[in-house]
N, C-alpha and C positions, 0 to 999 in steps of 0.2 A: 588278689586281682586288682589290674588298676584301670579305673573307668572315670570317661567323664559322663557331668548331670548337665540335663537341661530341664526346661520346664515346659508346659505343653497344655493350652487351656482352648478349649473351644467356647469360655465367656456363655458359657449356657445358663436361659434365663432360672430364675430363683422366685420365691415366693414374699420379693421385695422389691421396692422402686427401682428400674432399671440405674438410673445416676449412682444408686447406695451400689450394687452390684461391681460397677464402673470405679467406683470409689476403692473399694476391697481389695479388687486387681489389681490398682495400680500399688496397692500399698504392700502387695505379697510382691508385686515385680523389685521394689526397692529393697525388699528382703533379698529375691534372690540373686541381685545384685550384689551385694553385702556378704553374700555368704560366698561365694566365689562360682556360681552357679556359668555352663559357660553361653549361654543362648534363651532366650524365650522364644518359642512357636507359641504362633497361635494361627488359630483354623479359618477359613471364610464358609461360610452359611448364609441362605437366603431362607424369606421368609418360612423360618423354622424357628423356634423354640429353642432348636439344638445351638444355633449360636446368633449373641446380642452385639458381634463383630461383625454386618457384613462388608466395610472395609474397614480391613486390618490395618490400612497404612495411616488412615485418620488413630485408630488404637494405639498403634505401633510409635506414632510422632509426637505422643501425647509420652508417652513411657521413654521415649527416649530422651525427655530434658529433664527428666527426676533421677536417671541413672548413669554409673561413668563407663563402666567397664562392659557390663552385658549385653552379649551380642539379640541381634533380634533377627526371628528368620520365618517368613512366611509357610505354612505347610498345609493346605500350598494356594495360590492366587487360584481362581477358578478361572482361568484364560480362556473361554469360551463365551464369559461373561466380560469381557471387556474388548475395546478397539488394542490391539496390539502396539499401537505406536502413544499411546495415551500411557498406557499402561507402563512402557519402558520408561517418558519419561517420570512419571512417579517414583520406581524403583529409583531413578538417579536420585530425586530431589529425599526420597530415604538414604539412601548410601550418602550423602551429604547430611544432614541433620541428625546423623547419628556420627556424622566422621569418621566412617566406613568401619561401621557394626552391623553392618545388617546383611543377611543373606536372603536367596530367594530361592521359593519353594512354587514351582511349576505344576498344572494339573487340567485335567479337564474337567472337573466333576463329577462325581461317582452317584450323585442322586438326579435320577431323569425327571424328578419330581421339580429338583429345583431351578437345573436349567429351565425345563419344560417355561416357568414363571414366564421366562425371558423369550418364548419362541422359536426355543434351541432345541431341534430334534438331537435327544441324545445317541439315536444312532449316526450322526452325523461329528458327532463330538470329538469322537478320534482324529477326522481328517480338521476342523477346524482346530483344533489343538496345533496340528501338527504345523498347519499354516501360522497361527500366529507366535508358536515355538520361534520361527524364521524369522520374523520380522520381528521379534523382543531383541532376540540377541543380534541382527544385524542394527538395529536402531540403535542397541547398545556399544556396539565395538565400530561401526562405521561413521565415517564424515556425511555423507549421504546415501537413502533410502529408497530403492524404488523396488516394488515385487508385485506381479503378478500372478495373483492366484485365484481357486476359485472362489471364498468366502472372504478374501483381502487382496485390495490395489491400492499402491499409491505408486506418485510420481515424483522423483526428486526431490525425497521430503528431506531438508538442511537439517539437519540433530546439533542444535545448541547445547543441549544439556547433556554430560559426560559423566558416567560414575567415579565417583569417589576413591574406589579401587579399582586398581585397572587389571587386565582388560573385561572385567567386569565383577562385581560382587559373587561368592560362593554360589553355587548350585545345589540344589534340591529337588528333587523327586519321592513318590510314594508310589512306586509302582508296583502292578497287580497282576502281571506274569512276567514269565525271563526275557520277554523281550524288552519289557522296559529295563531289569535287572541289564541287562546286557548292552541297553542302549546308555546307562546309568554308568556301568562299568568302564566305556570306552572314552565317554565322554567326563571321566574324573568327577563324578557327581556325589553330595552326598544320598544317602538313601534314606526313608523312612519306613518304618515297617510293623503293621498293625497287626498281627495273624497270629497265630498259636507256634509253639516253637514248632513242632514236628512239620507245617509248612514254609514257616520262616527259615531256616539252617536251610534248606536246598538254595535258598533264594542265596541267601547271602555266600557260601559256598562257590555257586556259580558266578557271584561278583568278582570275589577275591584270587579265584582264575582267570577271569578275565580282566582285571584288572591288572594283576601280577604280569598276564602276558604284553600288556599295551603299553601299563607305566610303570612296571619295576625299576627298570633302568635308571630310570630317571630323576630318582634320589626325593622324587616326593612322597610327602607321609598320606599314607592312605586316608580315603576320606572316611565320613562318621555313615555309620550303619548303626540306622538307632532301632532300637524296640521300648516298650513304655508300659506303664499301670496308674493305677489309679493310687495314691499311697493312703494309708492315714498309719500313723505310727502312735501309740500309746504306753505308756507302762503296763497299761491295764490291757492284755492282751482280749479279754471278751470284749471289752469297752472299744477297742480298738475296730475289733470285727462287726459289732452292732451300727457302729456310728460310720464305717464305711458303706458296707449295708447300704445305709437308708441314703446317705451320699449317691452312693450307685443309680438307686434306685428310680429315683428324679433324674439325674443325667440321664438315665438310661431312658424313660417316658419320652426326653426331650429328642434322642436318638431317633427312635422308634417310632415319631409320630408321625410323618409322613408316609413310610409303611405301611403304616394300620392303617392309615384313610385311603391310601389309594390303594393298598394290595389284597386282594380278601386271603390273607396268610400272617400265622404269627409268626417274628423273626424267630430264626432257630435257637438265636441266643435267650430268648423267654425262659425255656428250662433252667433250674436247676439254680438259681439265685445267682450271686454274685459271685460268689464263689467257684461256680460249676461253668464261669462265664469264658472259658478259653484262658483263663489267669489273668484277667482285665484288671483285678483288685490285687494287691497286696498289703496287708494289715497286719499289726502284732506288734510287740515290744519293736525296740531296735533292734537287738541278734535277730529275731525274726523276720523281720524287714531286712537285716544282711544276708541273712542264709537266702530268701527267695527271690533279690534280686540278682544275687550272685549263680544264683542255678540257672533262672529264667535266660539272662545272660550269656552266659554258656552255653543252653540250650539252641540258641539263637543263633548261634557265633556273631552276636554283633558289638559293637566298640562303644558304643555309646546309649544311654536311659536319658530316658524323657520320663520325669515322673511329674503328675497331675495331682496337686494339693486341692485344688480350686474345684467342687464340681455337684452338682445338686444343690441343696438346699441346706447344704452345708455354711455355717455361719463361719464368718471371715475368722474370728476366735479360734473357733476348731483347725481351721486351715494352718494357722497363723501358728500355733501350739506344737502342731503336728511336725510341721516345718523346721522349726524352732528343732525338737528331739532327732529330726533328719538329718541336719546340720551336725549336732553336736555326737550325734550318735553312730550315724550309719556310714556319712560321708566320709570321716577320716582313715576310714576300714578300706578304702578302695583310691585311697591317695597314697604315690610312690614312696616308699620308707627311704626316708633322706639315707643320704650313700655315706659309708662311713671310712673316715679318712686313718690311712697308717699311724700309727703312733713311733 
């Protein structure tokens, strides 16, 4: 099977000085640059525990003068939380400062908790999404800007600043029924996708027909349909599963925390440990680590992994190690066998 990697960190805090935390990342990002990795997501969070990014593009422009090749891709802006025309030009002045590596990953927020911060009724989030959706990408691909809506107006706002890539840097979405899948589809988007395979495969499924229908013709290469886990890879196959574990287990607190305070319910995912978690984790030797990416994949029908080295209270070493055996072990199993010429 041939697939590409990305990496995927929501920078959740640790039981260490946030800077040393900051420090880590950046040093696992210059790895996964190095190793031919093709994108780094990372996630935006507010006042959570669950992520020490809440803008990614300050993260994002620090990472992108330590590395050459890796692309970087928001998953996703929480666009409910910013002025839409602010917002566009950031993405440009990223698509420039990387020299057009960066992609963008669109969203309204999935936690009412956290908009809420901001004043954002999250029943309300869908239609403010969908307003400042408008005004991102007309900011982006237009000379000048005017839109009336009801949550956004402006008047002949002049767009100096132009992306890097035209007519605008990649797309991204994580959408959470087929209407997004299908709004994703039309619109040549990549997708993101968090959920267990037996919900994930309809989703993606239903992409890749409507995708097929809109832009087969057209001689472009299908976008990325990613699914993702958590890895740790070890020789030591117990060693491997312990120490993801307890990885987990802190990310997972850091998830969860906002829930537990404001919902009187525990997340469904509590059951059953790490393992029981929807297949969030993947651990074990390297064939171990190939056999269950490779199935999970599969299961999914999707084109591209996002695997997460980086995550609890995991010390940058264990990351760093793990990484290291991912590289040399698992990746080359899912890269094209060079073609072999007539003699």
């Amino acid at each position: 099977m041939e697939l590409e990697f990305g990496a995927v960190d929501h920078i959740d805090q640790q039981n260490r000085p946030i800077h040393e935390t900051f420090d880590s990342r950046l040093k696992l990002i210059q790895a996964y640059d190095k190793a031919g990795f093709y994108a780094f997501h990372v996630t935006e969070h507010h006042f959570t525990p669950l992520g020490l990014s809440p803008s990614p593009n300050v993260f994002l422009a620090a990472a992108s003068r330590i590395t050459e090749r890796l692309r970087f891709a928001t998953l996703v802006y929480i666009m409910t939380a910013y002025h839409p025309l602010r917002l566009a030009e950031e993405i440009c002045m990223m698509d420039h400062l990387t020299h057009g590596r960066f992609e963008i990953g669109l969203g309204r927020g999935v936690s009412p908790f956290e908009i809420g911060y901001f004043n954002i009724d999250h029943l309300q989030s869908r239609a403010i999404f969908r307003e400042a959706w408008d005004v991102v990408l007309a900011a982006l691909t237009k000379d000048n800007v005017s839109y009336e809506g009801k949550y956004f107006q402006c008047r002949e706002v002049p767009i100096v600043l132009k992306p890097y890539q035209l007519p605008h840097p990649p797309l991204w979405q994580a959408p959470g029924n087929a209407e997004g899948v299908a709004n994703g589809a039309r619109l040549n988007m990549n997708l993101g996708f968090n959920r267990p395979a037996n919900l994930t495969k309809p989703m993606t499924d239903l992409y890749k027909k409507l995708w097929t229908e809109t832009h087969g013709a057209s001689g472009k290469k299908m976008p990325k349909l990613s699914v993702g886990a958590h890895l740790y890879v070890d020789h030591n196959e117990q060693r491997a599963k312990e120490r993801a574990e307890f990885g987990y287990e802190g990310w997972y607190r850091s998830f969860a925390h906002p829930w537990r305070k404001f919902v009187p319910m525990v997340p469904a995912q509590d059951q059953g440990g790490a393992f029981g978690r929807q297949r969030l984790v993947i651990a074990g030797t390297p064939a171990q680590v190939r056999e269950q990416i490779e199935k999970l994949v599969a299961d999914c029908g999707a084109n591209y992994f996002l695997a997460r080295f980086a995550y609890g209270d995991l010390p940058y070493e264990e990351s760093a190690a793990s990484l290291g055996l991912f590289v040399e072990e698992v990746m080359p199993h899912f890269r094209a066998a060079p073609s072999r010429q007539a003699v």
